[in-house]
MARTOR-336914 format. One record per residue (C-alpha): x, y, z. Coordinates in steps of 0.25 Angstrom, whole numbers, padded with zeros to 4 digits, always signed. Layout:
<rs>
XYZ;...
</rs>
This chain:
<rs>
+0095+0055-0010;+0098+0049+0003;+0102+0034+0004;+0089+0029+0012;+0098+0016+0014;+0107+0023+0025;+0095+0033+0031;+0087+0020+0034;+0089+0010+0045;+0079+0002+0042;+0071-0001+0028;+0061-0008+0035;+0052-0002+0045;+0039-0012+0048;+0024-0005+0044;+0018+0001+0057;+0008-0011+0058;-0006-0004+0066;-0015-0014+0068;-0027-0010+0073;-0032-0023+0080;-0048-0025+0088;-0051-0039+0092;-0061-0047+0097;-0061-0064+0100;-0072-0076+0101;-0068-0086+0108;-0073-0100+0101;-0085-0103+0108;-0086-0093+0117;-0093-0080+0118;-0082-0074+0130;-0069-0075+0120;-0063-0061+0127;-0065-0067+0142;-0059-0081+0138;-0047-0074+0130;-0045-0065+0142;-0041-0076+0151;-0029-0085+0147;-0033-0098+0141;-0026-0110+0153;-0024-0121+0144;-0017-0111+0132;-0011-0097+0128;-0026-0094+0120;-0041-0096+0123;-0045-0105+0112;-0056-0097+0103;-0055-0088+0091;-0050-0074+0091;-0054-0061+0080;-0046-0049+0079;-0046-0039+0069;-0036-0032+0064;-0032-0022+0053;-0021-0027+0042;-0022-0017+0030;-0037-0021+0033;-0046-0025+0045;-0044-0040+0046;-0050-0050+0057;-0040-0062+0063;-0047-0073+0070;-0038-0084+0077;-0043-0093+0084;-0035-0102+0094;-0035-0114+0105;-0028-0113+0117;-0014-0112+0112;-0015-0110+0096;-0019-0102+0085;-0028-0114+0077;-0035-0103+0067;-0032-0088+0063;-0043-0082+0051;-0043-0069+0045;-0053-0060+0040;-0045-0050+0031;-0046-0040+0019;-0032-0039+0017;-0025-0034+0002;-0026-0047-0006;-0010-0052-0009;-0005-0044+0002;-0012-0046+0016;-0022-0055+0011;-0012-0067+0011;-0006-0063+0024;-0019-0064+0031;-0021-0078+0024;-0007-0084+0028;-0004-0078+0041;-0015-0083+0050;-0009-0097+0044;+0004-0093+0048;+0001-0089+0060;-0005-0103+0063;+0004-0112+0060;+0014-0102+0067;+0006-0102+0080;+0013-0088+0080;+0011-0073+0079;+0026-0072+0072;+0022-0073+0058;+0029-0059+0051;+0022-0050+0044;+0020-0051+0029;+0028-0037+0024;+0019-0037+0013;+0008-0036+0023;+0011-0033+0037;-0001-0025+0040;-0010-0039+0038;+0000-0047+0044;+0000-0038+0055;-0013-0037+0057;-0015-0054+0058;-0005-0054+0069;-0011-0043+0075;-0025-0052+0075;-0021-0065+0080;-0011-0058+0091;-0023-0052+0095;-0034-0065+0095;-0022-0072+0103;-0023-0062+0113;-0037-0063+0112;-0036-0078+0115;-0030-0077+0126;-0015-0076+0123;-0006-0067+0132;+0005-0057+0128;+0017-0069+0130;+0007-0080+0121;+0005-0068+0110;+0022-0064+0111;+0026-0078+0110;+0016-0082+0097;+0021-0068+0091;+0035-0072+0093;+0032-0086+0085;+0039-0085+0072;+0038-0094+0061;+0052-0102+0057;+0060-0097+0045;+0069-0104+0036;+0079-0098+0029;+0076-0101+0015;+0089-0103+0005;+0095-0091-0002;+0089-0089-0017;+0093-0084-0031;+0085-0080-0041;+0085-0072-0056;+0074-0067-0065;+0075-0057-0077;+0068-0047-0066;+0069-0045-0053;+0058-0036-0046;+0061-0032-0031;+0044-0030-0026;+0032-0035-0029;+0023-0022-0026;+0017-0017-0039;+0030-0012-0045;+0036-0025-0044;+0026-0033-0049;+0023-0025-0062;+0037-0025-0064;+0038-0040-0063;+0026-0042-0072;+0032-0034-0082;+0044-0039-0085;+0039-0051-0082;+0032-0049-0095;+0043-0045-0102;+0049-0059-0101;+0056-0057-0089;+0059-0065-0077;+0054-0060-0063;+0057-0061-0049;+0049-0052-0040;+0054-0049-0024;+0044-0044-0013;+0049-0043+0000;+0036-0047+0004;+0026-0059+0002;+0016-0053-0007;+0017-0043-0021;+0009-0030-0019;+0018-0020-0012;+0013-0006-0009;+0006-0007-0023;-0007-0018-0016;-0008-0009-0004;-0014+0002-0012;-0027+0005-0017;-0024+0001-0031;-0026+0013-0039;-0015+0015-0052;-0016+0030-0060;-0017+0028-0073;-0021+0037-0084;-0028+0031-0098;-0025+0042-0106;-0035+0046-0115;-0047+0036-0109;-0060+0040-0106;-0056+0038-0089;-0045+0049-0092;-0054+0058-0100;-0063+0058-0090;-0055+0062-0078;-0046+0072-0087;-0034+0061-0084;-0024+0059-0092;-0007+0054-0092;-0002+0066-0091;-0012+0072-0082;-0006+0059-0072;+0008+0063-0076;+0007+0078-0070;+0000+0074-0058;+0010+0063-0055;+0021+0073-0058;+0016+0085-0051;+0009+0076-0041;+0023+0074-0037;+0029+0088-0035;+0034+0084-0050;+0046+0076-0041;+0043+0064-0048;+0051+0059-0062;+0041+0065-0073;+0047+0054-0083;+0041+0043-0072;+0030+0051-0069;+0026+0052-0084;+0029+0035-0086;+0018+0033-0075;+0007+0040-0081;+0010+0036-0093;+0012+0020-0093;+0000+0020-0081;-0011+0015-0089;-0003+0005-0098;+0000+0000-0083;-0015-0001-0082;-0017-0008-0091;-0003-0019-0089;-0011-0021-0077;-0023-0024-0084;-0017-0033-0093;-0013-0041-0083;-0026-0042-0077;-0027-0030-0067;-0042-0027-0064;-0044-0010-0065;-0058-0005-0060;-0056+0006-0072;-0060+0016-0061;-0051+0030-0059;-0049+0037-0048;-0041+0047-0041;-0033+0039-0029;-0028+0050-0017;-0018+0058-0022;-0019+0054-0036;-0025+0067-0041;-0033+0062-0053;-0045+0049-0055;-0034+0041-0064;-0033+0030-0054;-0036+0016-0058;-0043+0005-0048;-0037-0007-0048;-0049-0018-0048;-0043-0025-0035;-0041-0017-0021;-0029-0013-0018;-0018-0015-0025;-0020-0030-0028;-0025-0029-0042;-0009-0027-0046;-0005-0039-0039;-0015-0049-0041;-0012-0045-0057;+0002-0047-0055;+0000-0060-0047;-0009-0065-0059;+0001-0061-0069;+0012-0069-0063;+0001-0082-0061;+0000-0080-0074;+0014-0079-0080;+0029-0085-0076;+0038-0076-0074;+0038-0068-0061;+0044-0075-0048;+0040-0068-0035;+0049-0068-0023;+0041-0064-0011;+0045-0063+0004;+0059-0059-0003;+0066-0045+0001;+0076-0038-0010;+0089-0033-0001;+0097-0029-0012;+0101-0026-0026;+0109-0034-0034;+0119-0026-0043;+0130-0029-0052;+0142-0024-0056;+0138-0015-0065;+0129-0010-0057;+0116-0018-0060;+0105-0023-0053;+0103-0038-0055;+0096-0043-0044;+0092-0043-0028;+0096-0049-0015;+0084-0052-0007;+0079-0060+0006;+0069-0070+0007;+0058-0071+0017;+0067-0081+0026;+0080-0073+0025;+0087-0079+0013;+0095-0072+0002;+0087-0071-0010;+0095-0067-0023;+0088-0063-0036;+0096-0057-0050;+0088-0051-0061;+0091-0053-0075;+0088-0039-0079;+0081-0031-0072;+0078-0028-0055;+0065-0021-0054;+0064-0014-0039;+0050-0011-0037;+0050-0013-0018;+0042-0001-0015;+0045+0013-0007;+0047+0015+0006;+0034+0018+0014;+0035+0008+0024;+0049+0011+0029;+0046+0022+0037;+0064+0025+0040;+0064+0026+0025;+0052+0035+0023;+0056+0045+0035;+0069+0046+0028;+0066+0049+0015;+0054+0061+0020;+0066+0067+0027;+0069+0070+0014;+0056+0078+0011;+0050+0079+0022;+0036+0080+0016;+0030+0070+0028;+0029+0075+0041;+0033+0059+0045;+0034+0046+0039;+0040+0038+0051;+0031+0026+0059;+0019+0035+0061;+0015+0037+0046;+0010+0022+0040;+0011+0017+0027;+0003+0011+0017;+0015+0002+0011;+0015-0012+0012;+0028-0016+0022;+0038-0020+0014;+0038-0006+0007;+0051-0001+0015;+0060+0002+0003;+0069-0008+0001;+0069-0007-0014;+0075+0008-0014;+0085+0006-0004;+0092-0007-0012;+0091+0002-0023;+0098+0014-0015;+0107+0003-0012;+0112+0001-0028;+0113+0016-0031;+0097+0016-0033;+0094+0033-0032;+0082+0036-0024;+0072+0046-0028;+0064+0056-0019;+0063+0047-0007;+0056+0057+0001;+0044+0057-0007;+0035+0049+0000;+0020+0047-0001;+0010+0046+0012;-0005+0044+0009;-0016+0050+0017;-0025+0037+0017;-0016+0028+0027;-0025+0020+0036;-0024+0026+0051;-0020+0012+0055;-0010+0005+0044;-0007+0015+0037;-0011+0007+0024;-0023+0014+0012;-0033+0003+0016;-0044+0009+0023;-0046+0020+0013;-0059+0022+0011;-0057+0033-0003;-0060+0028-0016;-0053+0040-0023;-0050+0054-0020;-0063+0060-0023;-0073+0053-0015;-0065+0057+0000;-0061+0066+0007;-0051+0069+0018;-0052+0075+0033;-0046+0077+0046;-0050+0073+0059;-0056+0086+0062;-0064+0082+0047;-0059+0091+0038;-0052+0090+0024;-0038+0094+0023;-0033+0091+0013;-0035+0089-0003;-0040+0074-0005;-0038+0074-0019;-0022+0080-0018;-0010+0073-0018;-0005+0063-0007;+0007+0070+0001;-0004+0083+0001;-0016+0074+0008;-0006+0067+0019;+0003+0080+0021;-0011+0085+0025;-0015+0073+0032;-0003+0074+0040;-0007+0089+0046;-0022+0084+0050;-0024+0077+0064;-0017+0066+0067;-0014+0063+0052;-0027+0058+0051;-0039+0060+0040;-0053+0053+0036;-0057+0050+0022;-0069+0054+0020;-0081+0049+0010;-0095+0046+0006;-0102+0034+0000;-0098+0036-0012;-0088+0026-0015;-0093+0016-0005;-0109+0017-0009;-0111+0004-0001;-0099+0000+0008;-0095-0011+0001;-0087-0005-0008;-0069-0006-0008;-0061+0005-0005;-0048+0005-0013;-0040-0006-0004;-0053-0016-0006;-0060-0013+0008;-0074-0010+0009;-0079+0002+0017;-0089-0006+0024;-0077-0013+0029;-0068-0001+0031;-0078+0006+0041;-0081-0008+0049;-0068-0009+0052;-0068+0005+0057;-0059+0010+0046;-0068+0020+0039;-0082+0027+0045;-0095+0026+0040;-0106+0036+0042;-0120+0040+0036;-0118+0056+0039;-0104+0063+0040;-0108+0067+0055;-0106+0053+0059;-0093+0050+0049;-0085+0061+0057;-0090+0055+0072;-0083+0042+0066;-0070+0051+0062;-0070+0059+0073;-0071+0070+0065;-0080+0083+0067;-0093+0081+0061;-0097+0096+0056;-0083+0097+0051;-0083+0082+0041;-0097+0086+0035;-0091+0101+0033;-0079+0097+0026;-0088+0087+0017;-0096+0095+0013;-0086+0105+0009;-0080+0094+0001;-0093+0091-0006;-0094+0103-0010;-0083+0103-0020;-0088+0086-0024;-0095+0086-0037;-0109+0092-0036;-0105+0101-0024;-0106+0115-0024;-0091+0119-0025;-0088+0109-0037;-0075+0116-0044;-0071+0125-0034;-0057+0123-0027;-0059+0112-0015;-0052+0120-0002;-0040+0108-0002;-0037+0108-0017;-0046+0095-0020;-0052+0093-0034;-0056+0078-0033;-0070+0077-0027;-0078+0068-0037;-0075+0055-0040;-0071+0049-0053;-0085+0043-0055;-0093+0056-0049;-0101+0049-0038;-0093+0059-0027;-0101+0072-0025;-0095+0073-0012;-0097+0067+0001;-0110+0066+0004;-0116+0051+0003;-0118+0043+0016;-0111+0033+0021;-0098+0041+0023;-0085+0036+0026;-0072+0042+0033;-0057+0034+0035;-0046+0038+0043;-0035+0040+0035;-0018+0044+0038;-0005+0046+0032;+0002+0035+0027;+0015+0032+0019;+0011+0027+0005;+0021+0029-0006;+0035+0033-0007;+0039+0041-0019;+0052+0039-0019;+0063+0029-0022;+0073+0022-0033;+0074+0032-0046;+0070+0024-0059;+0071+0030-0072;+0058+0027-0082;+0062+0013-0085;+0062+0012-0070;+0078+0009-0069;+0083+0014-0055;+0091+0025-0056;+0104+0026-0047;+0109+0039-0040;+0117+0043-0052;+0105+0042-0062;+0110+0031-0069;+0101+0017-0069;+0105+0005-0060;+0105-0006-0072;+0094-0016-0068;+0087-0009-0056;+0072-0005-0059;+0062+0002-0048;+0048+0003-0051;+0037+0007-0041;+0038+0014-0026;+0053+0011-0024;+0055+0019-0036;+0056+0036-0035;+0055+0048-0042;+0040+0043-0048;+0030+0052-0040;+0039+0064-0033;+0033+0068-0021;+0019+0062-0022;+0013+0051-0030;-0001+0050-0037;-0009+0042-0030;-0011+0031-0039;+0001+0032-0046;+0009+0022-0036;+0003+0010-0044;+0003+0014-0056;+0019+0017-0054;+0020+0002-0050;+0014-0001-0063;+0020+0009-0072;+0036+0007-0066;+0033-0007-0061;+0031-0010-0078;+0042-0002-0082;+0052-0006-0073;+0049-0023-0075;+0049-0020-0090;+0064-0013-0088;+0070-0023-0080;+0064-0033-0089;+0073-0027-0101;+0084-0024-0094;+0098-0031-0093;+0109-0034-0086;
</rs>
């Protein structure tokens, strides 16, 4: 392997931020606002009267401002950002950006997208108010004053470096082991890549009347994990993950984690054994995990705090972290026993993720032009400090792209699927290409030979009987098609004028698809792509064929990467030699060697659950 320390410059790169930005302001008491904002205002830098944009964070948001003649007096924000993650950011920025009187308020890192997209809003009503180029370079220039705070020190029994879902279950569970804990997150919030996704956790209950029915089973999720992945992935660790799945489950229900008790089959994940969380979105993990430490002593968070380096003795031991605080001071924290590193992969540090497919060479590309879906701070600090103490690092060119990115950010919100059999998928000339139902590399590698890398979902009513109803990441599709993110249409004819597709050709390749949907006259014959998954786990899917229908503009974006720091089934890294590095635990995406070439989709959180457990419960009992 490589050392991806010395290949990369630069372990940071910024998320490409696309905001897509229409705006439109009413000037208080006024019916003419665009005239009067036109002209400049003589007594001031703005025309006093309140401003709307709208603006697009991980959803469509609304910033209204409303100023006098040479200040901002009120900013309001109409949002449905993820609760815990952008949420706060679009409560606490306007408020910033007030008693600033300035556009120079950074971006949260856990939430640059919303931050962003604020910025983005209010820039625009002060331009509509009135303000010119210089006014708007000169409040964008404004900074808020930072104090250096004093140097800090600090020791628990555990130290865990993220607060992403890895981290957390780690911190919980030793935590209920008796232990100590002091949890790092580089940035203000918990949640990581784990409360950007759409929530769903494969998990077999052997032997329940769920499994029976879909003919699942542990060691039907332990083949298709392992052969998923080209069988590249460490059948021992593999085998640990189906197999402590459902006890993880059912941790999480014992702290208080809602589950719908629906399956289904998530893209990629090849079989109905997903289970829904009751919350959108990855939130149900953290709002259990946030409860749970309301509840109990014992777990210190240190937010806004980035880990540089490892702390090792002189025999070779990890015993802590040097890290920097939000206003630059040194920040010093030594673990009892154990050091739990649960940071992340690398999907947002485009240099790192070039790099490591130069290996493989599977992707066409993974420089600028390909988005993410990570959160920002996912740039792989975590496997380069343990690179830096002899760490060995496992199949770094296995890296995972999605076909679902949203055309604009990059980001799964905006999907409109439910689960893999009530969709389909087609190009812009409206033809399926691909098997919907296969696994992840084989959709996108497909995806990335269609026109423009671009592809419509495609669906029916089934699963949205009145509009009202949440897709996976807690958007309605009422909401999703008035913002111009997803087509509506009574007929299939005027869906494809909406895609700017050929019409004969999307009601062709629909009804080829029905053909094979339960009650159609191909059932159990060999789909032309390979696909087997046409009825949903509840059978209302026969295809589709009931009005409205809905279509979303899908593309490739970067969503996982596979691999990372070698742990052995206790989740003790490994160093180039094979041998453990005392007091070093990884659980999570930083770790590698888990999923080979391809991961399940749905297998990402239950990983954060299954290693995040066993890797809080070995530091916990381990000593120095």
């Amino acid at each position: 392997m490589k050392s991806f320390s010395r290949k990369i410059l630069s372990a940071v790169l910024a998320a490409l931020l696309v905001l897509t930005t229409a705006c439109g302001g009413s000037s208080a008491g006024s019916s003419s606002a665009s005239s009067e904002a036109a002209s400049a205002n003589e007594a001031g830098i703005f025309n006093p009267g309140t401003y709307s944009a709208t603006t697009t964070g991980m959803h469509e948001m609304t910033v209204t401002v409303t100023v006098d003649a040479n200040s901002i007096t009120d900013i309001q924000v109409e949002h449905q950002e993820t609760e815990g993650i952008g949420s706060p950011v679009a409560e606490n920025m306007p408020q910033q950006i007030l008693e600033l009187q300035g556009l120079g308020i950074d971006a949260v890192a856990s939430a640059t997208l919303t931050s962003n997209a604020i910025l983005e809003g209010v820039t625009q009503c002060l331009r509509d108010a009135g303000a010119s180029d210089e006014t708007i370079a000169a409040w964008q220039a404004k900074k808020p004053e930072v104090v250096q705070e004093e140097d800090a020190e600090y020791t628990a029994d555990v130290v865990v470096i993220g607060a992403g879902g890895a981290g957390m279950a780690a911190a919980v569970t030793a935590q209920q082991a008796g232990k100590s804990v002091i949890v790092l997150e580089k940035t203000s919030a918990m949640g990581g890549n784990t409360i950007l996704s759409g929530g769903a956790m494969n998990a077999v209950d052997d032997g329940s009347e769920v499994a029976l029915e879909h003919e699942d089973s542990v060691a039907l999720h332990i083949q298709q994990t392992y052969e998923g992945g080209d069988e590249q992935g460490n059948l021992e660790l593999v085998t640990i993950l189906c197999e402590k799945a459902w006890e993880g489950v059912e941790w999480l229900k014992e702290l208080g984690m809602g589950f719908t008790g629906e399956v289904f089959t998530v893209t990629g994940g090849l079989w109905p054994r997903a289970q829904r969380p009751s919350d959108p979105e990855g939130t149900g993990f953290f709002k259990t995990y946030q409860n749970y430490m309301d509840q109990n002593d014992g777990i210190t968070m240190l937010y806004n705090t980035t880990a540089n380096e490892l702390m090792v003795d002189e025999n070779g031991a990890v015993y802590g972290v040097k890290a920097t605080g939000s206003t630059g001071n040194s920040i010093t924290v030594t673990a009892n026993n154990g050091v739990v590193l649960a940071t992340g992969g690398f999907g947002r540090n485009v240099e790192m993720r070039v790099a490591a497919n130069e290996e493989t060479q599977l992707w066409p590309t993974l420089d600028e032009t390909i988005p993410s879906t990570n959160a920002s701070g996912i740039t792989g600090d975590g496997i380069l400090m343990a690179e830096a103490v002899g760490a060995n690092l496992v199949q770094m060119g296995n890296i995972q792209l999605l076909p679902l990115g949203d055309p604009e950010t990059g980001s799964l919100s905006g999907n409109i699927e439910h689960s893999v059999e009530s969709r389909i998928f087609v190009n812009e000339q409206g033809e399926r290409f691909v098997n919907e139902g296969g696994r992840r590399d084989e959709m996108t590698l497909a995806l990335f030979e269609q026109t423009n890398t671009t592809m419509f979902i495609v669906m029916d009513s089934d699963t949205y009987p009145t509009g009202d109803e949440l897709n996976n990441f807690g958007e309605t599709i009422n909401d999703l098609v008035a913002a111009g993110r997803a087509y509506k249409a009574d007929t299939l004819e005027e869906l494809a004028e909406m895609m700017g597709v050929p019409a004969d050709t999307l009601v062709a390749t629909v009804e080829e698809y029905n053909r094979y949907c339960t009650g159609g006259d191909l059932e159990g014959q060999t789909d032309a792509f390979g696909r087997t998954l046409f009825s949903d786990v509840e059978g209302i899917n026969n295809g589709i064929n009931n009005a409205p229908y809905y279509a979303a503009k899908r593309v490739p974006t970067v969503h996982h990467t596979m691999g990372g720091v070698e742990i052995n089934a206790n989740c003790e890294v490994l160093n180039t030699q094979g041998q453990v590095i005392p007091g070093l635990f990884a659980a999570g995406e930083v770790t590698g060697g888990i999923h080979g070439t391809n991961r399940l989709g749905g297998n990402a959180l239950t990983d954060t659950v299954v290693f995040g457990r066993i890797a809080g419960a070995s530091a916990a009992n381990y000593t120095r």
